[in-house]
N, C-alpha and C positions, 0 to 999 in steps of 0.2 A: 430530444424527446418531443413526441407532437403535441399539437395542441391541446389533445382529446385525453392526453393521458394525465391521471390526477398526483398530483404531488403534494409536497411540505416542503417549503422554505426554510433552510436556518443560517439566520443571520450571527455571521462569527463575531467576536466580542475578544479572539484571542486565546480561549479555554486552549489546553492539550488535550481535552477531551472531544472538540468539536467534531473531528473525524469519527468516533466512538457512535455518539449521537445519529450520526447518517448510517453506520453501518448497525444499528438497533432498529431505526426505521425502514433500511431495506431487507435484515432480516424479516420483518411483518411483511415482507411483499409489497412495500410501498418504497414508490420514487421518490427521493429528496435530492436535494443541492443547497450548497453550500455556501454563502454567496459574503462578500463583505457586509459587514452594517450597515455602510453610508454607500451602499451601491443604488443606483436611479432603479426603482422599482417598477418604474412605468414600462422596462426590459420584459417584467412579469405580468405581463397586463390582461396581453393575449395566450397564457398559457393557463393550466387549470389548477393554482394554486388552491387548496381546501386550507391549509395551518399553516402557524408561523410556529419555530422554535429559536427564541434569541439563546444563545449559548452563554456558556458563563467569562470568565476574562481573569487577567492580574491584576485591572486598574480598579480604584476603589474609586465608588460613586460620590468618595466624597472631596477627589483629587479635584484641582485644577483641570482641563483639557481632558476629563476623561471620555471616552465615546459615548455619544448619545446619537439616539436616532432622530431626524426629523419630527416635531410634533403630529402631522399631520400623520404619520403610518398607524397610530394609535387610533385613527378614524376609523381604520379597516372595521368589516362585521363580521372577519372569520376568525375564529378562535387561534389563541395565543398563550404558548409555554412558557415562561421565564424561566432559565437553570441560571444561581446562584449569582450572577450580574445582571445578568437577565432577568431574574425577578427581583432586585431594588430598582432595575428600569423600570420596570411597573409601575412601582410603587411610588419610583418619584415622582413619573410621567402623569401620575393620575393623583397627585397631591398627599402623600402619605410623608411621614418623617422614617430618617434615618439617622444613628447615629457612631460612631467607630468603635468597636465590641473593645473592651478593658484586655478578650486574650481573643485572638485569631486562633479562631475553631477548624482544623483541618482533620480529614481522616477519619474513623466509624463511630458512629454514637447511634444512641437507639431514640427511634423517631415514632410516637404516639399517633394515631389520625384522631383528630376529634371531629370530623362530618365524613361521612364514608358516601355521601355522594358523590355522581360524575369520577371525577379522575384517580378517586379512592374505592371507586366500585369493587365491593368483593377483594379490598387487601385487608389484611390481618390490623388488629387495634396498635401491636406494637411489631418493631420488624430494624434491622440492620440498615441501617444507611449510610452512605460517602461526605460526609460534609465540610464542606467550603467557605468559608464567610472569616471578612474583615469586620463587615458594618451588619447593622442589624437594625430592622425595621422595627420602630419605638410606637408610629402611631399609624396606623393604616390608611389608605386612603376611601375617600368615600367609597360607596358600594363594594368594597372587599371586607372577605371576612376571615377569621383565623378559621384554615382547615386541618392543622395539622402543630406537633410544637417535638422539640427533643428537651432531655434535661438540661439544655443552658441555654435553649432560645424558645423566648415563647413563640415569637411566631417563625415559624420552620416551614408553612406552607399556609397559602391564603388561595382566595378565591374570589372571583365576581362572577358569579353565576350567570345572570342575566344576559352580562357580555362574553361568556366562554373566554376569560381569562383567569391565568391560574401562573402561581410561581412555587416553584419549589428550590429551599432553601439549602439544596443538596445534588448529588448527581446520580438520577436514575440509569444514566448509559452505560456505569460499570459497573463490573460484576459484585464488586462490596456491598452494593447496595442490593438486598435480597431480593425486593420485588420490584426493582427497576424495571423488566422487562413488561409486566403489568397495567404497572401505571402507565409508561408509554403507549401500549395499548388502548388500554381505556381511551386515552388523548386521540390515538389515532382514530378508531375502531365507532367509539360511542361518541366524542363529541366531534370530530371532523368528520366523521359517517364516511370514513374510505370503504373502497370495497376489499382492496389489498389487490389486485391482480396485476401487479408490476412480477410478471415473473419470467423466469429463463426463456421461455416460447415466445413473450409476446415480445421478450427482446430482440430475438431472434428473428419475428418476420417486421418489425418496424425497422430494425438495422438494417436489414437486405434492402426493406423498400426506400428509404433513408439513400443508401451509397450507387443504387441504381440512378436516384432522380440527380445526387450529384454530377456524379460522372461521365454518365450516360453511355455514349461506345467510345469514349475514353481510354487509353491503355495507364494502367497503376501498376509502378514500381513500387515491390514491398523487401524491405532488410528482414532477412530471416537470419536468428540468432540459434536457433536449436531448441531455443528455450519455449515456455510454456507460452506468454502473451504472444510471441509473433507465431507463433503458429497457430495458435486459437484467429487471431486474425486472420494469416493465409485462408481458413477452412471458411470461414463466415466471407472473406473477400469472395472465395472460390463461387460459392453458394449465391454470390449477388450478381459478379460479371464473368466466371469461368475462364476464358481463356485469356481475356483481355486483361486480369490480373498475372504481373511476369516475379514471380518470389526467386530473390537473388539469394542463394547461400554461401558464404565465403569461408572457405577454410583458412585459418590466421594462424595457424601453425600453434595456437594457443587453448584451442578446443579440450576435452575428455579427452580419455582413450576409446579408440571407435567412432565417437560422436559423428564424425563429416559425415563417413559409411552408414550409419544407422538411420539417422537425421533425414538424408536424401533417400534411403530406403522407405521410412514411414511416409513421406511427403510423398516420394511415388503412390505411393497402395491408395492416398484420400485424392488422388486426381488434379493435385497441384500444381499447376505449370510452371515449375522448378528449374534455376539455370545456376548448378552448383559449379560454384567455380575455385579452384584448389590455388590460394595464391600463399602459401607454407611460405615458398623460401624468401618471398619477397617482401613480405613482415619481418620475417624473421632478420632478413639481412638488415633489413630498417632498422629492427632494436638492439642488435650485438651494442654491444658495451654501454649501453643505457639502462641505469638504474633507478632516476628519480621517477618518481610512481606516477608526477603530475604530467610527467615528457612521455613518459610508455601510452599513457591513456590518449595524449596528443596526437601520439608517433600512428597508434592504429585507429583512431579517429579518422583522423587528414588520408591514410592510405584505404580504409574503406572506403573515401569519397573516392579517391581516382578510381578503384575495382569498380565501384559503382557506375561512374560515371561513363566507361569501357566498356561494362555489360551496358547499358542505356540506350549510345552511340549503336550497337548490333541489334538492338531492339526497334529504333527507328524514333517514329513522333510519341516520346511520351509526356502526359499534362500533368499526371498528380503521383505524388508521392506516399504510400500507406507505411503510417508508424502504431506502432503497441504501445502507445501512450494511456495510460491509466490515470485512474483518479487523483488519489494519490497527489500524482506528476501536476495536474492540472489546477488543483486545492493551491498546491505549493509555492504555484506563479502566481494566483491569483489572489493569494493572502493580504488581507489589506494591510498586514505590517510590513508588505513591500516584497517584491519578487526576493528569492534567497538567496546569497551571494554567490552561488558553486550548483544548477543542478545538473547530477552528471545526465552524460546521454549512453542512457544503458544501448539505445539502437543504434547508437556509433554512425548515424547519417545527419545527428545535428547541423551541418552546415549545408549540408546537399540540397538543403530545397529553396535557400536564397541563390546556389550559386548554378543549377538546373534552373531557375525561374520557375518550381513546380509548386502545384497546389497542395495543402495537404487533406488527405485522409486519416481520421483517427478513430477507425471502428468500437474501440472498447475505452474511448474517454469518458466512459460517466460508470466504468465500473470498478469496485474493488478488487483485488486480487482472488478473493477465495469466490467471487461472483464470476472472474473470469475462468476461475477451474470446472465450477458447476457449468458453465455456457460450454468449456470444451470437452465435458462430458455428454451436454446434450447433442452435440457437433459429430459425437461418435470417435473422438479420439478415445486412448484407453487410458485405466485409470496409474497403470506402471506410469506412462508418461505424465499426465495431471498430475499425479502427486510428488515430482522430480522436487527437486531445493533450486531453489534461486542460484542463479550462476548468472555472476560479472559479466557485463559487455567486454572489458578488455580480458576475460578470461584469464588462464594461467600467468598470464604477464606479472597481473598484480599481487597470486600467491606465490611466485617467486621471487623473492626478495635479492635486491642485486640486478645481476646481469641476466639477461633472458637469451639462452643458447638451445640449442634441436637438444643437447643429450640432457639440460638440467630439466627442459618440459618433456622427454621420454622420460626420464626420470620420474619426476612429480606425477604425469599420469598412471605410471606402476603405482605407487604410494597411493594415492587418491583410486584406484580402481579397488586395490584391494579394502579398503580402508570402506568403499560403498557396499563392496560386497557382504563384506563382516555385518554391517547395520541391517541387513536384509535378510541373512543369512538367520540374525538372533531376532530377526522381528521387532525391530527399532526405529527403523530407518521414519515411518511415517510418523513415530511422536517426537523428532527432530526436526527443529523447523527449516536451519542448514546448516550439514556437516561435507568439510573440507580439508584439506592437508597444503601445507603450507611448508616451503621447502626457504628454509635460513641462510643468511648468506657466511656460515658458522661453518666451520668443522669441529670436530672433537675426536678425543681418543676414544678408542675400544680396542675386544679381543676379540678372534675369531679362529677358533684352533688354536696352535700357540706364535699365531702371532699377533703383532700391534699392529692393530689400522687406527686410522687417520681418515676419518669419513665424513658426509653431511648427516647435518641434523634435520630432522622435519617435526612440524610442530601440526598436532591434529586440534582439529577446532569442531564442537558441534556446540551448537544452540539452540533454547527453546525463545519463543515467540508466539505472538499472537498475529501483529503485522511486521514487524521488522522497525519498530520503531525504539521496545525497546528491547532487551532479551539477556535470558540469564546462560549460563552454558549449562552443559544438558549435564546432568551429573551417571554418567553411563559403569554398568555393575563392570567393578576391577575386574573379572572375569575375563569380559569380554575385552579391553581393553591390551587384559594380556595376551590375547587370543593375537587381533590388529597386531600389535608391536612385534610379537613375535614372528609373526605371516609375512609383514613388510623387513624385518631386518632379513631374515631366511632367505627372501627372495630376490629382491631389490639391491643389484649389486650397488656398491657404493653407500648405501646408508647403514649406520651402524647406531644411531640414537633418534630413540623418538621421543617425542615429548607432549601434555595435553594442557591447552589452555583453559584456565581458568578463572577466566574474569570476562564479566559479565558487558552489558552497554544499556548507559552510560558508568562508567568513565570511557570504556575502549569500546570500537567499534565492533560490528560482526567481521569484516574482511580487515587482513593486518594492513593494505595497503589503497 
């Protein structure tokens, strides 16, 4: 992001909501980032920070070792959020008491304003809120005053007007909280005086001129997946250096049904310089008789790098490497409770760019997923494609459970085509966030006429979500369900029982494998 463009800070604290929070502020069309607590702020020096938002956290302010920010960030003169950690930082930081609440208030209680100025501008006197709290602030600190209370805390929100600092004892970033969206506003809109104009367009010509000044006549390798992020990059790459971007698409034998064909058909029609390259059986021979799900993801990892590296050598002097790494991706590394133990490499070039000596490019790292559908709609893909379900880098490998052979992923793609089509067909398909079929390493008995087969099982899976962090399964009308079952056993030699999962994440994940 340049220098010129205005943002909001929000220092993480650890909340599971911190992400929530960024994606409330760029729904208003404003730029934020997400940055550790104790990260050197002097990084933000030369850039056009307007507000701070400290998010909230586990750790209670009245632990031992709990996070606190520098005294000195408290000198700032730009106005400042506290959510629910975040405002007993406040409070301590500026000399107020706290002390550990008798019960830990979690979950909706109804929250009174008693000053309807600034941040309370034009909200309702009483209203639904999310509330969080161990400790509870007993004595305020100077220049703060109570703005706000629910029935078991008096003070539920304060203010220091003077300073444009303000905490709220709850969390306006999710939806429990009625006028979340509001208040955040007010914060952004009237006391940080944004203008909001972070939007699809202006991302659009600052990225192009962004990956130009990189590059320059540079030649950029990009892994194309089929999926929505790299080809939203392909199009915005296209649009900055045209031919000197080379998009590698590799058939792994573990793709859809049609997918390589269609894939390199659409990439043709947007003017992509595409070098699809069909390596089916040489995957495939890689993963016969490999089962464990950690070896499969390994097996077409490591063999994408050689594919890659083959097209490279035919392409001549290449410098940088283009990945669809997302926000998300980048939050997760950079979390200040420490990089995470396992993140997969959905672009299956993870190692390629230590062992090429290449630089990287990462076009859409500062957006969310559903900002990267809006950009590939502005981009002019369409929106059958933009609105596809998330699909695995190792692909079918890891919804077939077992051994991964050409007839069990012929197989599984019948199952899984018919099973998309059904969702579309009843007009479902876009309030699933992703639906898939899942092929068991099981047999069972059935009838078919009058005899006894002995056939595989597949297990159909859809989910709703909001980002994929957490998600319940879709609860889809028996109807149509019986519609699927019946259309996939009828058709699909070999399967004779299907099955629908039912359990949501967390405890289980969205993919079985």
């Amino acid at each position: 992001m340049k220098n010129g463009h205005e943002m909001i800070l929000i220092l993480d604290f650890g909340s599971q909501y911190t992400q929530l929070i960024a994606r409330r502020i760029r729904e208003a069309s404003v730029y934020c980032e997400i940055v550790p607590y104790n990260i050197d702020l002097s990084k933000y020096a030369d850039k056009n920070v307007a507000g701070y938002v400290l998010s909230g956290g586990p750790a209670s302010i009245k632990d031992e070792g709990s996070p606190r920010m520098e005294s000195g960030f408290f000198e700032t003169d730009k106005p400042i959020l506290g959510i629910c950690y975040g405002m007993q930082l406040l409070a301590e930081a500026f000399g107020g008491r706290l002390e550990r609440s008798k019960d830990r208030e979690y979950g909706r209680a109804y929250f009174t304003v008693t000053n309807e100025r600034d941040i309370f501008s034009g909200i309702p006197h009483k209203s639904q809120v999310w509330m969080s709290h161990g400790d509870s602030i007993v004595e305020l600190p100077p220049g703060f005053e109570v703005i706000g209370s629910s029935d078991s805390l008096d003070v539920a929100a304060m203010a220091d007007f003077d300073r444009k600092m303000y905490g709220l004892q709850y969390h306006p970033e999710v939806h429990h909280t009625d006028e979340g969206k509001n208040i955040l506003n007010n914060f952004l809109f009237d006391i940080c005086r944004l203008k909001g104009d972070w939007t699809t367009e202006a991302f659009i010509d600052s990225t192009v001129r962004q990956i130009r000044e990189q590059v320059g006549d540079s030649k950029v390798l990009l892994g194309i997946s089929g999926g929505v992020d790299s080809t939203v990059a392909a199009v915005l790459l296209t649009r900055a250096i045209g031919k000197n971007l080379h998009a590698v698409f590799v058939n792994n034998g573990v793709l859809r049904k049609n997918e390589f064909e269609d894939v390199t058909k659409m990439l043709g029609q947007l003017n992509i310089n595409l070098r699809p390259v069909d390596a089916t059986d040489l995957f495939l021979d890689k993963l016969a008789g490999v089962d464990d799900p950690e070896k499969k993801r390994k097996i077409i990892g490591n063999t994408f790098i050689d594919v890659f590296e083959a097209e490279a050598d035919k392409i001549g002097q290449v410098d940088y490497l283009a990945q669809g790494t997302l926000y998300p991706d980048v939050i997760e590394s950079v979390s200040f409770k420490g990089p995470s133990v396992t993140i997969k490499s959905h672009h299956n070039v993870g190692g390629l760019k230590d062992r090429m000596k290449l630089k990287l490019v990462e076009p859409l790292r500062e957006l969310f997923k559903d900002e990267v559908r809006a950009l590939g709609r502005s981009l002019g893909l369409n929106d059958d494609f933009i609105g596809r379900h998330p699909f695995p880098g190792p692909g079918l490998a890891v919804r077939i459970l077992g051994d991964v052979t050409r007839e069990r992923c012929d197989l599984l793609r019948e199952v899984d085509a018919i099973y998309i089509e059904e969702l579309h067909n009843h007009g479902i398909y876009d309030d699933i966030w992703q639906a898939f079929a899942v092929l068991l390493p099981v047999k069972a008995v059935g009838v078919m006429g009058d005899e006894r087969t002995y056939e595989n099982v597949v297990a159909l899976r859809a989910v709703t979500s909001v980002d994929g962090m957490t998600a319940d399964w879709a609860q889809i009308d028996h109807d149509i369900l019986t519609r699927i079952s019946n259309r996939i056993i009828r058709n699909v030699k070999g399967v004779n029982r299907v099955t629908y999962d039912i359990s949501s994440k967390p405890p289980a994940t969205i993919e079985w494998e």
